[in-house]
C-alpha positions as CSV (number, residue, x, y, z in Angstrom):
1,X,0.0,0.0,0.0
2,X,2.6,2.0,0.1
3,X,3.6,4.9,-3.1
4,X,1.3,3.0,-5.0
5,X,0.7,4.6,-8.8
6,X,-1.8,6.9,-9.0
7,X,-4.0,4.8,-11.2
8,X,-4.1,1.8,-8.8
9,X,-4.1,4.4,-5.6
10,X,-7.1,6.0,-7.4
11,X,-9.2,2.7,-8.1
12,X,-8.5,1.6,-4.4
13,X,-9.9,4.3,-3.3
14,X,-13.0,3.9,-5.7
15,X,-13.4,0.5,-4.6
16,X,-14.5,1.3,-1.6
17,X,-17.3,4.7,-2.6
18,X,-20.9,3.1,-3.4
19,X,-23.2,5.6,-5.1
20,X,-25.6,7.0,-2.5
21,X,-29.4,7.0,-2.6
22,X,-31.4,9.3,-4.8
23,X,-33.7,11.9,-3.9
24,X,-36.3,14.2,-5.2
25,X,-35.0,17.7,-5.8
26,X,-36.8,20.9,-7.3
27,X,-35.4,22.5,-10.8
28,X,-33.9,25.4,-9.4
29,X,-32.0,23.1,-6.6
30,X,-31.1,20.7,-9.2
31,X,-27.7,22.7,-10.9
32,X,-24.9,20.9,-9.9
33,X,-26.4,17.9,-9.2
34,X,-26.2,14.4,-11.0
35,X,-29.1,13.1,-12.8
36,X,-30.1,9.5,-10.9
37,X,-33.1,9.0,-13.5
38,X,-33.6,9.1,-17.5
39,X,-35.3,11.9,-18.8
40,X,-37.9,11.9,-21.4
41,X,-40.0,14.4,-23.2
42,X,-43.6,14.5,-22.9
43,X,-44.3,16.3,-25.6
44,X,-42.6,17.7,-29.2
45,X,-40.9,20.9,-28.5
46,X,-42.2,23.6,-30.2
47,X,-45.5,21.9,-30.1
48,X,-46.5,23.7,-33.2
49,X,-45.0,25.0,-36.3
50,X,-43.8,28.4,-35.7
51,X,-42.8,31.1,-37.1
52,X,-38.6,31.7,-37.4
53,X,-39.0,35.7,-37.8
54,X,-41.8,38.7,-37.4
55,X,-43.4,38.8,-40.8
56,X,-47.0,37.4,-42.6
57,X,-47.2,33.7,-42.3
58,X,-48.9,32.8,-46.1
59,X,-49.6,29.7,-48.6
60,X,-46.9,29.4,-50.2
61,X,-48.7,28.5,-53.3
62,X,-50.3,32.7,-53.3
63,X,-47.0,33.8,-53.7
64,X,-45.7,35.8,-54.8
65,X,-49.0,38.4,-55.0
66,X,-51.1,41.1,-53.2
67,X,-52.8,39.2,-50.1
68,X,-55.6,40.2,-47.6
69,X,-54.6,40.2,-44.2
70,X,-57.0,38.2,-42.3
71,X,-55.7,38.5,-38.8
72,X,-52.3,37.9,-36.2
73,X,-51.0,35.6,-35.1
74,X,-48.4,36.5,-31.6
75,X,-46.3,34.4,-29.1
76,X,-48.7,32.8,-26.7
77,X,-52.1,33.7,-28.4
78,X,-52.0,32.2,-32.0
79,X,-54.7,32.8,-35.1
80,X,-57.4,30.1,-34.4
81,X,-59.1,31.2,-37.8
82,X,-59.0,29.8,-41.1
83,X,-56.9,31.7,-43.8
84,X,-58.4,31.1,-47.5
85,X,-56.5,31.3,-50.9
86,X,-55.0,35.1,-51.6
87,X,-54.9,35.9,-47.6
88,X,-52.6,36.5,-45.2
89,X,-52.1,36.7,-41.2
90,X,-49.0,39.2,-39.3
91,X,-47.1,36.4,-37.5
92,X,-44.4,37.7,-34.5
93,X,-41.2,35.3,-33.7
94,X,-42.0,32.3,-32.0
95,X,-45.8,32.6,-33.0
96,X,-47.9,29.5,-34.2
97,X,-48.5,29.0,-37.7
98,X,-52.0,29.1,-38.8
99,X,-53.1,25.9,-39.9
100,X,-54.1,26.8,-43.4
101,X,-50.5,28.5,-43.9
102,X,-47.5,26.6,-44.8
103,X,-44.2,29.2,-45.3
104,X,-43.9,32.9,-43.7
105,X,-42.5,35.8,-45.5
106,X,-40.1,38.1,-43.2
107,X,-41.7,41.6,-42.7
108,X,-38.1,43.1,-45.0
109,X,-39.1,40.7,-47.9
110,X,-43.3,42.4,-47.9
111,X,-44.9,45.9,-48.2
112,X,-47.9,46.5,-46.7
113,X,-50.6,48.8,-47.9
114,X,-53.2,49.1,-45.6
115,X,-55.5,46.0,-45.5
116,X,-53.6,44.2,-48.2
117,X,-49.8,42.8,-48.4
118,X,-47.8,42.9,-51.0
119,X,-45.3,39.5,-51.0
120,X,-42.4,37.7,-53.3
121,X,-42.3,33.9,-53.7
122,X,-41.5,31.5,-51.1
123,X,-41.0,27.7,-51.0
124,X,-42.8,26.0,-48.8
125,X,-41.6,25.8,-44.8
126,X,-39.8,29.1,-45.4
127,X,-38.6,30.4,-42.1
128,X,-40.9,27.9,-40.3
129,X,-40.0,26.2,-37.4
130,X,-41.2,22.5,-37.7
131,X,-43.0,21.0,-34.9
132,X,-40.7,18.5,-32.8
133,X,-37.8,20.7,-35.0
134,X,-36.1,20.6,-31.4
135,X,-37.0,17.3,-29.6
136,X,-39.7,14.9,-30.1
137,X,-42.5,13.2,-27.3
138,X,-40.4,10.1,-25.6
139,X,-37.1,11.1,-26.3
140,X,-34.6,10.6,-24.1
141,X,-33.7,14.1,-23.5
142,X,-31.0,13.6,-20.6
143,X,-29.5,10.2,-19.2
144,X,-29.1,9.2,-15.9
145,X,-25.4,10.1,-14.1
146,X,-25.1,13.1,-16.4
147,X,-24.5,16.7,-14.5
148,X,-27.1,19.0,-14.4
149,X,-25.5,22.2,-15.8
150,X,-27.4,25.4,-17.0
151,X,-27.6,24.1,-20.3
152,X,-29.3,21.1,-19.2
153,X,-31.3,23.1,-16.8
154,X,-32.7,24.7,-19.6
155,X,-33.5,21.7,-21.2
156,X,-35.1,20.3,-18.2
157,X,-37.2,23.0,-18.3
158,X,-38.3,22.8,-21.6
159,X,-39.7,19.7,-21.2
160,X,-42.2,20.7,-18.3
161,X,-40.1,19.5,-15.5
162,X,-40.1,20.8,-12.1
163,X,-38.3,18.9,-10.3
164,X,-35.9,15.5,-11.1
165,X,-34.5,12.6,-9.2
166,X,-31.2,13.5,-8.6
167,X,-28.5,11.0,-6.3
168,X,-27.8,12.8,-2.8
169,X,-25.3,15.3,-2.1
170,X,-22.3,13.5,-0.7
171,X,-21.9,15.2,3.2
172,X,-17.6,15.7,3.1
173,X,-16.2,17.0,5.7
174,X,-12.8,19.2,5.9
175,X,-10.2,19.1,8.6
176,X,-7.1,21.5,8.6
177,X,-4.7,20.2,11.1
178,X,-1.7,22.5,12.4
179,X,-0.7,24.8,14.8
180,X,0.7,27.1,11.9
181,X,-2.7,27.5,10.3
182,X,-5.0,30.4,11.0
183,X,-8.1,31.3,9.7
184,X,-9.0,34.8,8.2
185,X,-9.8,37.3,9.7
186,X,-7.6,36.5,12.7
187,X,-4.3,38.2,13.2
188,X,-1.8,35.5,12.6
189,X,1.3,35.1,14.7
190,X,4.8,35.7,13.6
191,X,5.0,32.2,12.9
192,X,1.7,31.4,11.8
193,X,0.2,31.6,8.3
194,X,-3.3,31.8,6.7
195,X,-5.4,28.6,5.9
196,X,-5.6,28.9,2.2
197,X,-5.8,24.9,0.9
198,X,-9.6,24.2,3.6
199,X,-11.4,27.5,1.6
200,X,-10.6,26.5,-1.9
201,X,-11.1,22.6,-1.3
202,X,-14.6,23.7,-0.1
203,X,-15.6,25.6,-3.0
204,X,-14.3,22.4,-5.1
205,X,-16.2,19.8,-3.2
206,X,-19.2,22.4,-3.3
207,X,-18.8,22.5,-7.3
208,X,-18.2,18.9,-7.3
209,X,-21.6,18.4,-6.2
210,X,-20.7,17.8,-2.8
211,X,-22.3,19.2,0.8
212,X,-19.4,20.8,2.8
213,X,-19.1,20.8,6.5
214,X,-16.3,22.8,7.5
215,X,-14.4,22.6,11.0
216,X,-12.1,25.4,12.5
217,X,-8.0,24.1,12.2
218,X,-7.5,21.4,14.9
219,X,-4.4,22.1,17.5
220,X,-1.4,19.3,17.0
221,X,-2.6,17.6,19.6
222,X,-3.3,14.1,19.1
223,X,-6.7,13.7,21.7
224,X,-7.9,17.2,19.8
225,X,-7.4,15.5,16.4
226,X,-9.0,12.1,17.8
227,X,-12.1,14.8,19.0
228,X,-12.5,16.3,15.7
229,X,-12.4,13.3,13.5
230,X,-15.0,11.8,15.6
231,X,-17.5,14.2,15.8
232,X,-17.1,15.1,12.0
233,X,-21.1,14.2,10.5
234,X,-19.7,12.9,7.1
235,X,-19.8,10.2,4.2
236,X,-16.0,11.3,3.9
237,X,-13.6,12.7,6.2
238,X,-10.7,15.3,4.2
239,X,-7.9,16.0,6.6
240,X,-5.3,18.7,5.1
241,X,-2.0,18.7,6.4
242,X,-0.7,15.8,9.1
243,X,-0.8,13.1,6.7
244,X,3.1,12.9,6.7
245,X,5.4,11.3,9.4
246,X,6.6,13.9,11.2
247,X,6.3,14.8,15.1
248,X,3.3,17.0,14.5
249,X,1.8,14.7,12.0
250,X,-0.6,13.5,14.0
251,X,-3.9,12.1,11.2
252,X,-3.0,8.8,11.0
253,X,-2.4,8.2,14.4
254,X,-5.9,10.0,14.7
255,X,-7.4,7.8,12.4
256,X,-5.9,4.5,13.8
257,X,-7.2,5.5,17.3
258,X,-10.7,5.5,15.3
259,X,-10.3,1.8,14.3
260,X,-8.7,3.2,10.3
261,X,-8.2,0.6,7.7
262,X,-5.9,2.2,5.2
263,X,-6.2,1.0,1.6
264,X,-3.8,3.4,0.2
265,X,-0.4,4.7,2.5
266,X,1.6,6.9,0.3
267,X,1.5,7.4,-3.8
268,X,4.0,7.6,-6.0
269,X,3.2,11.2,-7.1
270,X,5.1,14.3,-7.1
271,X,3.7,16.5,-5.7
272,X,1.4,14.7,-3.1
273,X,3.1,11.8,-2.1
274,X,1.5,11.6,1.7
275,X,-1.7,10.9,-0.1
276,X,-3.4,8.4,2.1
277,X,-6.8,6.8,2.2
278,X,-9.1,4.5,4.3
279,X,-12.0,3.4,6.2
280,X,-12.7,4.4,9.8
281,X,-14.1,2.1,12.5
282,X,-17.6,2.9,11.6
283,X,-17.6,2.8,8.2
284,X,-16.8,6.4,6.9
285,X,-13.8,6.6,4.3
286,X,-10.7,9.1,5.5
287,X,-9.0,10.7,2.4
288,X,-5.7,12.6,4.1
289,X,-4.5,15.3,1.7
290,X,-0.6,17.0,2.2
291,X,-0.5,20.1,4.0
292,X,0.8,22.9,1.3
293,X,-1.6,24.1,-0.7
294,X,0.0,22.9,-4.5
295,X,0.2,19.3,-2.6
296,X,-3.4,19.5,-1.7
297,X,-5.1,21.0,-4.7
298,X,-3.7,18.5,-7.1
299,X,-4.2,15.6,-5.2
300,X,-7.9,16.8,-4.5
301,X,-8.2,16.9,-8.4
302,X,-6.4,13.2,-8.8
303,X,-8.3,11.4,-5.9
304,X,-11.2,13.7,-4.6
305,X,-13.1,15.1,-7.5
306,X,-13.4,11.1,-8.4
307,X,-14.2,10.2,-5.1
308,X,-17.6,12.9,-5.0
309,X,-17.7,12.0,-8.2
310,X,-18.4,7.8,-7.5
311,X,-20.6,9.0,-4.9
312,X,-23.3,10.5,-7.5
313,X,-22.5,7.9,-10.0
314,X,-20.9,10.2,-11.7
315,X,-17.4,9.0,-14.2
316,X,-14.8,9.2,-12.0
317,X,-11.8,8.8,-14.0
318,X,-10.2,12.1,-14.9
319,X,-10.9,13.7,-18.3
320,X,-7.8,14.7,-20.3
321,X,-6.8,15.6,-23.3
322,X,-3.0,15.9,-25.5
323,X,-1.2,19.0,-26.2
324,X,2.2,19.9,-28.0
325,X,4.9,20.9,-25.3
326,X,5.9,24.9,-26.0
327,X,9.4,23.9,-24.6
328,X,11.8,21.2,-23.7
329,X,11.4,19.3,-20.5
330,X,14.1,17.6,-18.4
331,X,13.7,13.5,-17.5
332,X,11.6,12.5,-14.7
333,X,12.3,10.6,-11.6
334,X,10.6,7.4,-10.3
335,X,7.3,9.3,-8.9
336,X,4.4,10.4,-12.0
337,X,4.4,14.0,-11.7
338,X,1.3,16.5,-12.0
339,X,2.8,19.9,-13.3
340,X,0.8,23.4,-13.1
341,X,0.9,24.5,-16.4
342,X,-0.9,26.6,-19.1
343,X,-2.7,26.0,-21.9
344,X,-3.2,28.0,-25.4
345,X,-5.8,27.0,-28.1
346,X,-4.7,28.4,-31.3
347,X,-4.0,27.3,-35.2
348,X,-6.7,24.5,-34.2
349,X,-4.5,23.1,-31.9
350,X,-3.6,22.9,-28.4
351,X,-0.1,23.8,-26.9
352,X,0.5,23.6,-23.3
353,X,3.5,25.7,-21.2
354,X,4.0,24.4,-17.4
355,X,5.6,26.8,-15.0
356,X,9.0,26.6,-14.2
357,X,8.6,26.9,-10.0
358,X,6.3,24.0,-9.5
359,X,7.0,24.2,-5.8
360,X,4.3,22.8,-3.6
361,X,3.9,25.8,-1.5
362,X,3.0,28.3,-4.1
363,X,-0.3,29.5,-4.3
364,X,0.1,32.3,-6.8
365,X,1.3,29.3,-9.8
366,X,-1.8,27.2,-9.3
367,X,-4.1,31.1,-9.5
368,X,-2.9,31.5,-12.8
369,X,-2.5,27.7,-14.1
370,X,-5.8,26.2,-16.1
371,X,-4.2,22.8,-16.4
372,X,-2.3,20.1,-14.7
373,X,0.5,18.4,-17.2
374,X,0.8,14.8,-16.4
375,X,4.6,13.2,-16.5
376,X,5.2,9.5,-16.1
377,X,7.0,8.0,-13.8
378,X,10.7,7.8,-15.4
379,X,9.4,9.4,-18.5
380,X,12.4,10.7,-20.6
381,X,13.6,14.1,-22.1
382,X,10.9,15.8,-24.0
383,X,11.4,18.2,-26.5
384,X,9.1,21.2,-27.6
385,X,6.2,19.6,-29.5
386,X,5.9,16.4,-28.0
387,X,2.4,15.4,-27.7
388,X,2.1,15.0,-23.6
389,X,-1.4,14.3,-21.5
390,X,-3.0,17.4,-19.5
391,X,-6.0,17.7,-17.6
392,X,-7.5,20.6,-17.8
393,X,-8.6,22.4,-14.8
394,X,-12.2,24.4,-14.4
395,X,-11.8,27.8,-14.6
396,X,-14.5,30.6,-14.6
């Protein structure tokens, strides 16, 4: 278990998430949450032909010609009449079509005079929206374990729902161990520093899907860290910082007083390589994450986003895609590393640049990175323009 790869450290970790139950949740709860049910359209959407532009909806077979206007036709209150060879209705964007009519001129293309219409030849369906022309009754709009985004949303909507079955929010709860670690706004001591990495994991797990229960920093005292693991209310229990084996790392000695099982000890990553994970006494799983921010933040990409992830039944593996390297890189050495880096989409391509201080500390290289560049373990000299695997990171 110990400095295991971080594709076998990942799927022990998975092995032991089941998807949790699914619940009932109303539309405008439902954005960021994972679909637990299919979704299928009740009806054909538009329901009606309609019309593409403001104009005179027509038979096509008048035009072109002078036309009597018989009536309008708006958005939300159509023309129920009938409309007879040589006439005409005003029809506004998104309007019905009358059912006689079968093409609509665009109000440019016609001159009006009065009670009559002047209008040029059209084909039939011209700047008609068919019915169904977007989705049709019993499609499969959206498929169970896909993300509810505002797209989707949207989509949801559209087909008359107001509320899905979506799987549970999985409850995760963040530790910050460390006698160093203050919180803002407290005045930190000359040898104290703010907690950056327990914020930003929070608002990751919280756009992951996941419910957040934050507790302040624990002390380094090993009955304070016993407390606060117990009473955390979780499916999954994130410690930053202790995981190591130092005199003040005191997590694992926390968990093991809590009955912890570990399935994973150390990986063989760079940066990260405390990484651990387990199972406590009474069955909720322990992820312990390094201390420095850079440590944290990539690991939580690598092991947690999959974790919250397997716990909507969402895909957990990580998505990635290739770039061209914008310079040379150096071999590796034995552990994979993850390297902050930048990515530029141009010529229909995309190169990626990583930064040259991938220090574990640094806060300010993962605020301006949008990608992690993935290095194999013993990988050899690159040059610019090798094809190399990133995963992108989400960005606003």
């Amino acid at each position: 278990m110990k400095l295991l790869p971080v594709d076998e450290a990942r799927a022990r970790m998975l092995a032991e998430i089941a998807a949790l139950p699914a619940e009932r949740a109303p539309l405008a709860q439902a954005i960021g949450r994972v679909l637990a049910e299919d979704v299928a359209a009740v009806r054909d959407q538009p329901p009606f032909a309609a019309s593409a532009m403001d104009g005179w909806a027509v038979r096509a077979a008048d035009t072109p010609g002078v036309l009597k206007i018989v009536g309008e036709s708006a958005a939300g209150h159509g023309f129920e009449g009938r409309v007879g060879p040589g006439e005409a209705v005003r029809i506004f964007t998104g309007a019905a079509l009358p059912q006689d009519c079968d093409a609509m001129v665009i109000q440019e293309d016609a001159e009006r005079d009065g009670e009559t219409v002047r209008v040029p030849e059209v084909a039939v369906d011209h700047y008609i929206r068919p019915a169904g022309g977007d989705f049709r009754a019993g499609a499969v709009l959206l498929e169970r374990g896909v993300r509810i985004d505002p797209w989707r949303l949207s989509l949801l909507a559209s087909a008359g729902r107001a509320e899905v079955q979506v799987y549970a929010r999985p409850r995760v709860a963040l530790l910050s161990t460390g006698e160093e670690i203050v919180e803002a706004p407290a005045t930190p001591g000359p040898f104290q520093i703010y907690d950056s990495g327990a914020p930003s994991l929070a608002a990751m797990v919280g756009g992951w899907g996941g419910a957040v229960v934050r507790a302040k920093p624990v002390r380094d005292e090993l009955e304070a860290v016993i407390a606060a693991l117990r009473d955390a209310d979780a499916d999954l229990v994130v410690t930053v910082g202790g995981a190591s084996v130092g005199d003040h790392d005191l997590v694992r000695a926390a968990g093991e007083a809590l009955g912890l099982s570990l399935r994973v000890e150390s990986v063989s990553v760079r940066p990260g390589k405390p990484t651990f994970f387990g199972v406590l006494g009474d069955g909720r799983r322990m992820l312990g994450l390094p201390g420095n921010p850079a440590s944290a933040f990539v690991c939580a990409e690598l092991f947690l986003h999959p974790i919250v992830n397997a716990y909507q039944s969402a895909p957990a593996a990580p998505v990635t895609i290739t770039a061209r390297l914008e310079q040379d890189l150096p071999a590796n050495g034995p552990r994979e590393h993850w390297m902050r880096a930048k990515l530029t989409y141009a010529g229909g391509g995309v190169t990626v640049q990583p930064y040259r201080d991938q220090d574990s500390s640094l806060v300010s290289v993962f605020a301006v990175s949008d990608a992690l560049l993935r290095r194999p373990a013993g990988a050899a000299a690159a040059t610019a323009g090798t094809v190399v695997e990133v995963a992108p990171l989400s960005r606003a």
